[in-house]
N, C-alpha and C positions, 0 to 999 in steps of 0.2 A: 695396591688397591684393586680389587675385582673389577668384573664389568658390570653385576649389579650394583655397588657402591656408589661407579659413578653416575649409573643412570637415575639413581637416587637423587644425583646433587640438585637438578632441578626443584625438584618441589620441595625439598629441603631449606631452599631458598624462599617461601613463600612466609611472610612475617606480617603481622597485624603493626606492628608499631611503624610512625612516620616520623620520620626526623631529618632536619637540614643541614648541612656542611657544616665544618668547623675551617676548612681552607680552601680555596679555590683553586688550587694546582697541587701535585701530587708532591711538591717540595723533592730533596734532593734525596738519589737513592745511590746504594750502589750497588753495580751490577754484576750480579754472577757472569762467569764465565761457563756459558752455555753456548749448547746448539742444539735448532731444531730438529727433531728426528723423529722418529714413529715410540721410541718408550717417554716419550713426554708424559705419560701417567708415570712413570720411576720419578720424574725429575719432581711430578708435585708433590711427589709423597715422601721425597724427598730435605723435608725441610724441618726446621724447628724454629718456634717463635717464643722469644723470651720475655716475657713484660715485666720489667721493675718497677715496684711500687710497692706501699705500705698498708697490710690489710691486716683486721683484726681475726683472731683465730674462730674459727667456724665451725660446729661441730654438727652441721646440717647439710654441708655440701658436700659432694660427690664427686670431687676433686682430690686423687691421689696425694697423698701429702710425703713430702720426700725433703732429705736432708741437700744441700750441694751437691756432695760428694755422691749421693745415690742417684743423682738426678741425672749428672752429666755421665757417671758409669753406664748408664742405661740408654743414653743417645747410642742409635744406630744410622749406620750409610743404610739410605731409602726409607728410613722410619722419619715420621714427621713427630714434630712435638711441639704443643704450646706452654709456656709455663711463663707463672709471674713469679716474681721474691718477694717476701715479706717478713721485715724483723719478727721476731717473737713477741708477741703481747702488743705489736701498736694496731691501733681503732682507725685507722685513716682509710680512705678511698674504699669505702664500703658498698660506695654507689656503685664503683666499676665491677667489683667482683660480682654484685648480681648481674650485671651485662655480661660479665664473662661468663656466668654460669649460663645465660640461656643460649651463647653463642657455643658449648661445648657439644652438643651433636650434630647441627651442620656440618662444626670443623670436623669432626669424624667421621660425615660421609665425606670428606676428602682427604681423609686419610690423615688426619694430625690429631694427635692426642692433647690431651692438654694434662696439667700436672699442678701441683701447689709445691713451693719449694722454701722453708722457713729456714731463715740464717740464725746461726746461732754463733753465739762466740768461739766455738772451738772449732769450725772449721771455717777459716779465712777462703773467701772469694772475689774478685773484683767488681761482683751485681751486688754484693753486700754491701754496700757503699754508705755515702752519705746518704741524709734526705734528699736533695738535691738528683743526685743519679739516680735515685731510685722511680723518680717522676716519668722514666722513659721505658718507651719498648724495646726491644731487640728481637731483631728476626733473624734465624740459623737455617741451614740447611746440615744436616748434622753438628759438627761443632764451629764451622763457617758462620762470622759473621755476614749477612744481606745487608740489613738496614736498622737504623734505630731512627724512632719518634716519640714524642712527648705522649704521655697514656691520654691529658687530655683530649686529644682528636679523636678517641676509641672510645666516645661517649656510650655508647650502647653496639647494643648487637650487629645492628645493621651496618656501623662505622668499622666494628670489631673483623667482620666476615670481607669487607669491600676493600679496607687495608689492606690485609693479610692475600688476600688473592689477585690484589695490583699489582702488590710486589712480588708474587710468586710468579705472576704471567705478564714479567716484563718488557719480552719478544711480543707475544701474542698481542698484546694490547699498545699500539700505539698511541700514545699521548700528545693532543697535537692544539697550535695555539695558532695557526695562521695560516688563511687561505691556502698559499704556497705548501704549507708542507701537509694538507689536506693534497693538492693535485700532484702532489709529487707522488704520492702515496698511491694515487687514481692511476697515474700514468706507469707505475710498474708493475701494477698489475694487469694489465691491458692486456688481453689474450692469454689471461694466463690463471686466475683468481676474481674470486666476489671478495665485496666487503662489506662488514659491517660500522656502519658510524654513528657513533650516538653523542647526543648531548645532555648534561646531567648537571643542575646546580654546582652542586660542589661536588669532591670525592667525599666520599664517607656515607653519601645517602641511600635509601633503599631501592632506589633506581640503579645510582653507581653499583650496588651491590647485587642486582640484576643481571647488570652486563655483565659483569665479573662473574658468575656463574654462569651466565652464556656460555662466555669465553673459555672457561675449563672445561667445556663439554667441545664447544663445536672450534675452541683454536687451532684445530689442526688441520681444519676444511678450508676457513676463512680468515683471512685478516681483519681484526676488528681495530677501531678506531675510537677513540673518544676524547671528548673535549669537554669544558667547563666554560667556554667562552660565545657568549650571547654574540658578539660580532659577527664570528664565525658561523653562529646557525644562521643570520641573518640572508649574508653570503649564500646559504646553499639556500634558500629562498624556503623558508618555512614562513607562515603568516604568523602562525601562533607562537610565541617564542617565550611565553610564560611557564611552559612545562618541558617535561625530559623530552625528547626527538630521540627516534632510530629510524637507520634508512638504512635499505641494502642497496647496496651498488652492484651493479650485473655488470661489470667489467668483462665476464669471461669471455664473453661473445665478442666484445667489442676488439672490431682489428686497427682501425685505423687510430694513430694514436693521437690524430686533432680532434676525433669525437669522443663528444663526453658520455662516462658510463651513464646508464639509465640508472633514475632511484626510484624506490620505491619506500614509501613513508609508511612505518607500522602508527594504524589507525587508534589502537587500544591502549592505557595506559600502559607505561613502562615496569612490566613488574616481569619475574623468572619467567611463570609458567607463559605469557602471552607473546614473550619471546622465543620459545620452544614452539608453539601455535605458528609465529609468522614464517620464521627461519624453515620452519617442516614444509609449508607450503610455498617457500620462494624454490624448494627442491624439488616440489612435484614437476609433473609437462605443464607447460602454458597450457598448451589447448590439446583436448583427445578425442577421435575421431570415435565415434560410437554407433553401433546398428542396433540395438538392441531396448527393451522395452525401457523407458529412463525409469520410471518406479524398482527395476532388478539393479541397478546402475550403482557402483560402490566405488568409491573414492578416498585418497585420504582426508579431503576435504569434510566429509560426513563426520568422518572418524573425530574432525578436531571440532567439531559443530558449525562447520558452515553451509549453507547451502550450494546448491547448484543451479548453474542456467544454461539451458541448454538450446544451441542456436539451430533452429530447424534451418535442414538445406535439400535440396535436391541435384542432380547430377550435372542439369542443365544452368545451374549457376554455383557450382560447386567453387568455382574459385575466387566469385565474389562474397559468397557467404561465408568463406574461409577467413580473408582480409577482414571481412567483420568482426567474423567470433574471436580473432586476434587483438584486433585491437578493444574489442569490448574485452579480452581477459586479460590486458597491463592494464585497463581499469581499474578491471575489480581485486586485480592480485593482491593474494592475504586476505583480502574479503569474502572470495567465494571464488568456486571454480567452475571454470566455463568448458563447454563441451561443444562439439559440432555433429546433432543429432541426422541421420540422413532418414529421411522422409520416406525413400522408393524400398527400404528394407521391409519386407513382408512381415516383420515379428512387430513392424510396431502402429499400432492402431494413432493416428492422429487428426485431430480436426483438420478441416479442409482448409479453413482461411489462416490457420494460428500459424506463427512464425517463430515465436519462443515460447517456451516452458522452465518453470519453475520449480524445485524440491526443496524444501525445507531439512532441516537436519533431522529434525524429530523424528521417533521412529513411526512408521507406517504415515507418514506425512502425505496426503496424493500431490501429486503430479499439478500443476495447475499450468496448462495453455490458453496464454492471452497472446493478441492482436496489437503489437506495438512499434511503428514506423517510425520510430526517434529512437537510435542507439541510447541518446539520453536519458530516454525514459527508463530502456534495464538497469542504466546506472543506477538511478535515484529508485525505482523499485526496490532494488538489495539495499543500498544502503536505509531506505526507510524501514524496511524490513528489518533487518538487523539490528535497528536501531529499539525497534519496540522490543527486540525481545530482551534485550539488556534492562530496559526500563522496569517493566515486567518483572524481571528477577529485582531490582531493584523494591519496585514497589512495594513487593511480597516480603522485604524486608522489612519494609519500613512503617507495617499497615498499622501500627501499633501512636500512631505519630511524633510530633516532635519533642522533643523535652529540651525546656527554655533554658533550664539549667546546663545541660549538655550543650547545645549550641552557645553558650556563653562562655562555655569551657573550650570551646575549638580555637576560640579566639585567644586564649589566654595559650591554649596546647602549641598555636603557630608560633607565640611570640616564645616559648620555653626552647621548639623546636630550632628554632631561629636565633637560640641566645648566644651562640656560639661561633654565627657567622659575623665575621668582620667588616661592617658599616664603614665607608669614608667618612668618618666623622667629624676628619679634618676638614672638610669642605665646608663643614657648620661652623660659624664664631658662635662659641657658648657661651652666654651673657648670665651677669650677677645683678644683684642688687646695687652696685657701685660701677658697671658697665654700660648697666639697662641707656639711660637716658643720654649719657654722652654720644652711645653706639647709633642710634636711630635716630637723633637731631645734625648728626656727621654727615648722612647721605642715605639715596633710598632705600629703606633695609625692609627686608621681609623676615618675621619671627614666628616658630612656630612655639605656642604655650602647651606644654605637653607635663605628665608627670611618670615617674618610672614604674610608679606601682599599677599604672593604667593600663590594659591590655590593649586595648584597640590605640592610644595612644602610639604605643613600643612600634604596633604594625605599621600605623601610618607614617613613622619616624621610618622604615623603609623606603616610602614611595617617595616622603621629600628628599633623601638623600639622590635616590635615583634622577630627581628634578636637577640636584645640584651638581651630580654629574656629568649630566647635560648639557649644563648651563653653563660650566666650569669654563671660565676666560672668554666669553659671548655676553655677558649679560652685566648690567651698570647697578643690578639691583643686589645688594649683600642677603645673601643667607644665612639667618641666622637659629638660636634655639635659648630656648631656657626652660627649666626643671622648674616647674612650679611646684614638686616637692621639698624642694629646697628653698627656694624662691618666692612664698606663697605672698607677702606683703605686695613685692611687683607685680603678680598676677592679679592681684585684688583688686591696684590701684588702677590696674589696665583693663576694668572690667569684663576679667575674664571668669565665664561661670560654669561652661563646660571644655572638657579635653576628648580631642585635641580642638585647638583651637589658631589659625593663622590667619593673620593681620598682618597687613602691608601700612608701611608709615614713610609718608612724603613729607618734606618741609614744606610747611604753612597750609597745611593742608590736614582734615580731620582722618584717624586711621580707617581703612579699609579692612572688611573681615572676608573670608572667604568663604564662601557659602555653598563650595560645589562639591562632587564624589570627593571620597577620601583616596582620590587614586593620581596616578602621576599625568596621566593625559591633562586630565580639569584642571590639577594647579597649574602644568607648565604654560594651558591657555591663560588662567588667570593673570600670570606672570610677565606673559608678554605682552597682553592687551594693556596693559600699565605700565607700559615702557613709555610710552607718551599721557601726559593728562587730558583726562576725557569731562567734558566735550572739548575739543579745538574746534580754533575760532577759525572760519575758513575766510579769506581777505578780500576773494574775486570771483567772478563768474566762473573765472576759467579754472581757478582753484577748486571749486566747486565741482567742476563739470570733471576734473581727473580725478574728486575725493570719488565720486560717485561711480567713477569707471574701477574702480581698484589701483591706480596709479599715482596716487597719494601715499600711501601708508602698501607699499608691495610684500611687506616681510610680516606684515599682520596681517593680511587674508588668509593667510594659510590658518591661522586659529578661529577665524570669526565668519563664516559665510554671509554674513548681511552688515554693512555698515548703515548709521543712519542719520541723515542730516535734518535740523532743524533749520524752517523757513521763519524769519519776524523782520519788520518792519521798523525802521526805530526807534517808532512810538508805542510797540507790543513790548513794553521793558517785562511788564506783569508773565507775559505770556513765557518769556523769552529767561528769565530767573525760574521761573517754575521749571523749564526744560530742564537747564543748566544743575539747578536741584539734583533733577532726577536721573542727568547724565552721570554726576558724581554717586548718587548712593547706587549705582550699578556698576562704575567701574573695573572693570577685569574680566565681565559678563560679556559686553556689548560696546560698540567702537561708535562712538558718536560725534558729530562737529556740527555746530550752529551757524548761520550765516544771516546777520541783521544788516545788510545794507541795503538802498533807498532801488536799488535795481531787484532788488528781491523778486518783486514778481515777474522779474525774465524767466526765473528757474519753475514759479508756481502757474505760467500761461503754459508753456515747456509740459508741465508734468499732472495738468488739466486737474488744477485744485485751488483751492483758494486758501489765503493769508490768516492766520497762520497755519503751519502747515508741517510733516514729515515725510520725507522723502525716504523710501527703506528700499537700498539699492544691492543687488546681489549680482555683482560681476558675474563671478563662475557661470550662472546661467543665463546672462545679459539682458535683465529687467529690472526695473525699477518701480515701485508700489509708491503710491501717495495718500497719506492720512490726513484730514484738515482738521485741522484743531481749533475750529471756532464754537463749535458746538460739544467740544468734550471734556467733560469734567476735569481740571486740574489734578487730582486723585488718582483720575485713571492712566493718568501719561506715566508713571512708572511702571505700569503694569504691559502697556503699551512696548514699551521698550525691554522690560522683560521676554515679553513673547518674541521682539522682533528678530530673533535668533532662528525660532522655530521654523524650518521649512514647509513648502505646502504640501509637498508629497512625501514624508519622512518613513525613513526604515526604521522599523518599531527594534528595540533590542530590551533588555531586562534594564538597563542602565535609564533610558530615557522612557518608556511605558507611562512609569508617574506623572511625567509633566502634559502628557498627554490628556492622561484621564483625569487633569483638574478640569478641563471645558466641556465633562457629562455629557457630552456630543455622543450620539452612536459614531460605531468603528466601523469605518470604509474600507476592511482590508484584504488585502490581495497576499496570499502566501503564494511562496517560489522557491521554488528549489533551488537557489543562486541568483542571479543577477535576472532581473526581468526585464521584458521585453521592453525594449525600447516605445514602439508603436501601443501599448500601454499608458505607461508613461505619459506620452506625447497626447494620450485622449485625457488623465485625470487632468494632466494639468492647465491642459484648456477651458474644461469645464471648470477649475478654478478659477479663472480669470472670469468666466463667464459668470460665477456669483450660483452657481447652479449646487455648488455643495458646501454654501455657506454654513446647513446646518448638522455637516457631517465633519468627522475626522477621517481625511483620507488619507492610507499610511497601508505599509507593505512590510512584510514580513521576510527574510532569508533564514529558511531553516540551517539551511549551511554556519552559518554568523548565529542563529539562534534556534540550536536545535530542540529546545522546549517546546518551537512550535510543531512539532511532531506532534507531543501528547496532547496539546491544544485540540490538532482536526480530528485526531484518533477520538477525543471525549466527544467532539461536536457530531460528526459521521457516524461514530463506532470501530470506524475501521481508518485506514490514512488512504484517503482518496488520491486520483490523479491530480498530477499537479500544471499548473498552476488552478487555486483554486480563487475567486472571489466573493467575497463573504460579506454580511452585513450585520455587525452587533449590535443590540441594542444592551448593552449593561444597563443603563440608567434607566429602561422605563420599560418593564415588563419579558427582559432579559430573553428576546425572540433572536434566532439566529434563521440568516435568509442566505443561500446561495444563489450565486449568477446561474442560472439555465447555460451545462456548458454543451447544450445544443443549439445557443444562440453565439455569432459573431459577436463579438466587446466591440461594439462603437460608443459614439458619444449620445447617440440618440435611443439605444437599445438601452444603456446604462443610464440614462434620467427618467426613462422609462418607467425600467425595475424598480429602480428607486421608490417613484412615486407610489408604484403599484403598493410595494412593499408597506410602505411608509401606510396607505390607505388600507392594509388588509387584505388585498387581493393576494399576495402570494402566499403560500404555505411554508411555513419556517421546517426547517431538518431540526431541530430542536429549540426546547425553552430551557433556560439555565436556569437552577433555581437560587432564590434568595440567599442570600451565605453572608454571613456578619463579619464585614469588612476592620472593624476595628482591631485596634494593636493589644495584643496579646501583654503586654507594657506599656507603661507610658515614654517608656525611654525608646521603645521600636516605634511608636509613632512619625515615620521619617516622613510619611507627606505631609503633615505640618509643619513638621523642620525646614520642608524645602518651601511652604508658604511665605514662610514667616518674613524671608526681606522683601516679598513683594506686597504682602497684605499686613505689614507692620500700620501702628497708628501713624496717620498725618503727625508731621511735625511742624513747629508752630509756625516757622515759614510757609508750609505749604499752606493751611489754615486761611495764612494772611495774605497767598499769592491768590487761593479760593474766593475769597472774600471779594479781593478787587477784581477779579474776575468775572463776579457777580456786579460789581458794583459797577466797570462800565459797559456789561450786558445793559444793564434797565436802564444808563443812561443813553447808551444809540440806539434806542426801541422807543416807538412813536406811540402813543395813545393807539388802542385798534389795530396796532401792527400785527398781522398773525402770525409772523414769525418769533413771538415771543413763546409759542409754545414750543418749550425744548425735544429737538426730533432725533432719531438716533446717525451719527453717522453713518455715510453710505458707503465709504472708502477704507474701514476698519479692517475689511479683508476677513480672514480667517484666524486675525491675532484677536477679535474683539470674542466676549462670553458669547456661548449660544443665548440666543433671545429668551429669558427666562419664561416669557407665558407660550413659548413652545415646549415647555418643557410641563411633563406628565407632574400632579401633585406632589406626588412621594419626591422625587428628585429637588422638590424646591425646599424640601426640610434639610437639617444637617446630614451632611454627609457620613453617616452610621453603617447605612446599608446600601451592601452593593451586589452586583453578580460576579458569577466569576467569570476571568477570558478564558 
């Protein structure tokens, strides 16, 4: 094969279809007897791969069609070939032959032919086999058998190409399953080689098929690596561990062989050509010394579209702003390249104060010198920069908008994509019509009501297996599953109306439904918050006083940040059943215990409130909040305890937003490029206590964790301002957006200030949002009433009757004249009670139809 051919292989690789594993390790091979040397292009083009299976005769493809006998005459040393066998006249595996057909010119820019080869009776071969043998591949290197695999794993192109080149570059590509043979791997090459390590669902996907086109371009520079094992990414410290990782390891530098190689994480999804993009630039210089005007300034950085930054220096600190531009460029490495501009050169014209300058890729892009004394800040510049222009491209895709049909088909396209990867399913007990009732009366069983022909279903049947692998020999609760397409009589009688649907079922106890994301984090909280029955009855003060430290219940904090005790007397029976009520219909949500003894109000002098009363106590940050329930509607203590979850200063993400913008509250929010400042922090949340933003939602944003909030300040600004930025929404009433003055210090008194001012009209909003009709496109996409629903369900007839006497001995401890018969709001509600509705602008007290946008 040429050297254009192979510089072809790259984008050759670049395929629209997505598809997921059919197995998690590359199963067993066997290995040529090779070695690595400089004609490693002979050795790939050296191969043939033979697929048996049965396909109908085709008079439309472009597939050579050849007897046995002329098939294997025609194998040559250094010629590659692929070929399948197919009886004469049989119709089967139609599917794969069109996979095979789009997979037939990649493999040609790598030098393998592919071929059709039909058996006939008069010439006997051992591929002509049964049915059975005909199910498999076989891969050759002339007439050498490699390896043979079942065709099903070659579901499509992407599986077809990502096989076939595992197996050819079975040197190059280490396959690796355990920390260990990860730093074994590190440690030989230690002064001596890079590497490349990736992680990829399964083998067969279009990522695996990525590296594996990597790897036949650049395996003779580097060693690559790769794994299919979430543990192992865990181990090398990625956050995100939902998608494909690649890291290069800069080993080559490294001499000492206790230090660990540097990595570096490619930013951009895992596909050919942005592996070609990273790998090019982990080759360039780190950092290059420059005199000359930066707008002449030419890079391979430009070349692959990144920009530049370039660290103004002078002579007189030439070796501290070296150390900089250094470590500002293993920042930005693969994101952009850094340069070390010198100032005192005569060719280049620069501002006097500016310390960096900026160049975009674009062509004739200026130069742009800004003023910036936080290395931090060029970080998050570029990457916010970079960040718009992907969108950008994006957007200009998509101006055309969504199509409900197609987005309901992604859903269905994941679970097709996914039908082929192997589920622990053995970790589920799969229950019947004659299992159901004996299974879930036996001990605490948790059932997921699912049906096969469901899409969203099939997906969610992922994330609870992932729960049950989790939980596997940790957990007293059974997991279980039933086919309610099979099933349908049990589902009915289980009042089940929508899928998926999971219900936890305790003895003597009514079932509990689940009502949170369809993802593994929210059930496996649900799971564990039900490992004890909630409310527990607490016995003692001093039982009490360790529920409320966290030292009660220490292996459920980690799922629940606020536990919450009910204070009554033991003549509040009324008061003290409605809790208990409402501990139970939240279950799995929220960690509750009740304490009715005649000492009661040691805890309610203690926590400055009066009988009856809630205590919502959140160790991790060492406070504790008091609600008094003399004056609150029985109605609203479920809703009470719904919220008591919510923290007071919460990181807004896409996941929790909703729950947010049920209390029409304008948004207090503070974007950050990462973790925010602490002394921040320390002012909201004082002022919370202080009762001073009762009528806001104070809440902060991490673009890092939620980078939408990019295109958020970009719509708000026009452009993505310096960060951190302080912002004030008002979606619900008149859709005015206010920034902090960040010519003023954030205190506590600057910030009640603005507030006010704001709130009154005096400040000038950077934009008004306009009106945009909030409702669901479907009534089945309507998920903020889905998530209403178990808190604003009808009273049940207990509550009704808990209401009632509720009422009824209010008007009997109320005197003729008393003025405290007029019912007043409580004071101690916090930030979990509604904003006060006659604060609230007209429009906003109608249904909730219309909104603004964030």
């Amino acid at each position: 094969m040429n050297q254009s051919t192979s510089g072809s292989s790259i984008t050759s690789g670049v395929r629209t279809q997505q598809v997921k594993k059919t197995d998690k390790s590359p199963g067993t091979r066997i290995q040529p007897q090779l070695t690595m040397s400089s004609g490693l292009r002979v050795f790939r083009a050296g191969v043939a791969l033979v697929l048996m299976c049965n396909f109908y005769t085709s008079t439309e493809d472009s597939l050579p069609e050849l007897s046995p006998q002329q098939y294997f005459s025609s194998l040559q040393p250094g010629k590659a070939s692929l070929a399948y066998f197919c009886q004469d006249g049989s119709l089967s595996n139609s599917l794969f032959l069109e996979e095979l057909k789009e997979a037939i010119r990649p493999l040609q820019d790598y030098g393998i032919s592919v071929a059709k080869v039909t058996c006939v009776k008069e010439e006997a071969s051992r591929y002509c086999g049964e049915e059975e043998s005909l199910m498999k591949a076989y891969l050759f290197r002339g007439s050498i058998l490699l390896r043979e695999f079942p065709t099903d794993i070659l579901f499509d192109v992407n599986a077809i190409i990502a096989h076939v080149l595992f197996a050819l570059l079975f040197n190059e590509v280490k396959y690796i399953t355990t920390l260990e043979d990860l730093h074994s791997i590190e440690n030989s090459l230690k002064g001596k080689s890079n590497m490349i390590f990736s992680y990829v669902e399964a083998i067969g996907t279009p990522e695996h098929r990525a590296v594996m086109e990597a790897a036949f371009v650049y395996g003779t520079s580097y060693q690559f690596a790769l794994t299919t094992e979430i543990a192992l990414l865990e181990d090398v410290g990625s956050e995100n561990i939902e998608h494909a990782h690649l890291y290069f390891f800069h080993c080559k530098v490294v001499s000492d062989v206790t230090e660990h190689c540097r990595r570096t994480l490619m930013g951009p999804p895992l596909a050919a050509v942005e592996v070609h993009k990273f790998v090019k630039t982990m080759e360039a210089p780190l950092l290059t010394e420059v005199a000359e005007d930066p707008q002449l300034v030419s890079t391979i950085h430009l070349q692959l579209g990144l920009p530049l930054v370039f660290i103004i220096s002078q002579r007189a600190t030439h070796e501290a702003d070296r150390r900089t531009a250094e470590w500002v460029a293993w920042q930005l490495l693969g994101k952009a390249g850094v340069l070390l501009l010198m100032r005192d050169s005569a060719d280049v014209n620069i501002p006097q104060h500016a310390n960096v300058a900026f160049r975009r890729a674009e062509k004739d892009a200026p130069v742009e010198f800004q003023v910036l004394n936080d290395v931090e800040l060029i970080i998050s510049h570029v990457k916010n920069n970079l960040y718009f222009e992907e969108i950008q491209e994006d957007e200009g895709e998509d101006m055309e908008g969504p199509d409900l049909a197609v987005e309901d088909d992604e859903v269905a396209g994941t679970v097709y994509r996914d039908r082929k990867r192997p589920l622990p399913l053995g970790l589920l007990v799969e229950l019947t019509e004659e299992t159901f009732n004996t299974t879930v009366m036996a001990s605490d069983t948790l059932v997921l009501f699912y049906a096969t022909w469901h899409a969203v279903s099939m997906a969610f049947l992922q994330s609870y297996t992932d729960v049950a692998v989790k939980l596997k020999g940790r957990s007293t609760i059974l997991l279980t599953r039933i086919n309610c397409a099979d099933w349908s009589d049990v589902c009915t009688k289980q009042n089940v109306t929508a899928f998926p649907m999971v219900k936890l079922y305790k003895e003597g106890e009514s079932p509990v439904s689940y009502a949170g994301m369809l993802g593994s984090k929210d059930l496996l909280t649900f799971i564990q918050l039900n490992k004890i029955s909630s409310p527990v009855n607490i016995a003692s003060i001093q039982e009490a006083e360790k529920y409320l430290r966290g030292e009660l219940y220490k292996d459920l904090f980690s799922f629940s940040s606020v536990s919450v005790l009910g204070l009554f007397t033991p003549a509040m029976t009324s008061a003290k059943e409605c809790f208990q009520k409402a501990g139970k219909q939240l279950r799995g949500s929220v960690l509750t215990g009740v304490y009715s003894e005649d000492d009661a109000w040691i805890l309610s002098n203690k926590y400055a409130t009066t009988l009856p009363a809630l205590l919502l106590a959140r160790p991790k940050e060492g406070r504790i909040e008091s609600v008094p329930l003399d004056t609150t509607p029985v109605q609203d203590m479920v809703q009470i305890l719904a919220n008591a979850p919510l923290e007071a200063f919460p990181e807004i993400t896409v996941e929790n937003l909703p729950t947010y913008l049920r209390f029409q509250r304008p948004l207090l929010i503070l974007f950050s490029d990462g973790s925010i400042n602490p002394q921040y922090r320390n002012i909201v949340l004082a002022l919370v206590r202080q009762k001073q933003l009762d009528l806001f939602t104070p809440c902060w944003l991490n673009l890092k964790n939620t980078p939408v909030g990019r295109g958020v300040l970009k719509a708000y600004f026009g452009r993505l301002p310096t960060l951190p930025q302080l912002l004030l929404v008002n979606l619900h009433s008149g859709g005015q957006v206010y920034a902090f003055p960040s010519s003023q210090p954030l205190t506590e008194q600057s910030l009640v200030l603005w507030l006010k001012n704001s709130q009154a009209g005096l400040e000038n909003p950077i934009t008004v949002l306009s009106a945009q009709e909030w409702s669901p496109p479907l009534p089945a996409f309507d998920f903020l009433s889905m998530m209403d629903v178990p808190t604003s369900r009808a009273p049940t007839k207990k509550v009704l009757e808990c209401q009632k006497e509720a009422e009824v001995q209010e008007r009997a401890g109320q005197q003729p004249g008393d003025k405290s018969t007029t019912r007043r709001e409580p004071v101690e509600v916090l930030r979990i009670k509604h904003w006060n509705r006659s604060n609230r602008p007209k429009e906003s007290r109608e249904p909730f139809h219309h909104d603004k946008e964030l």
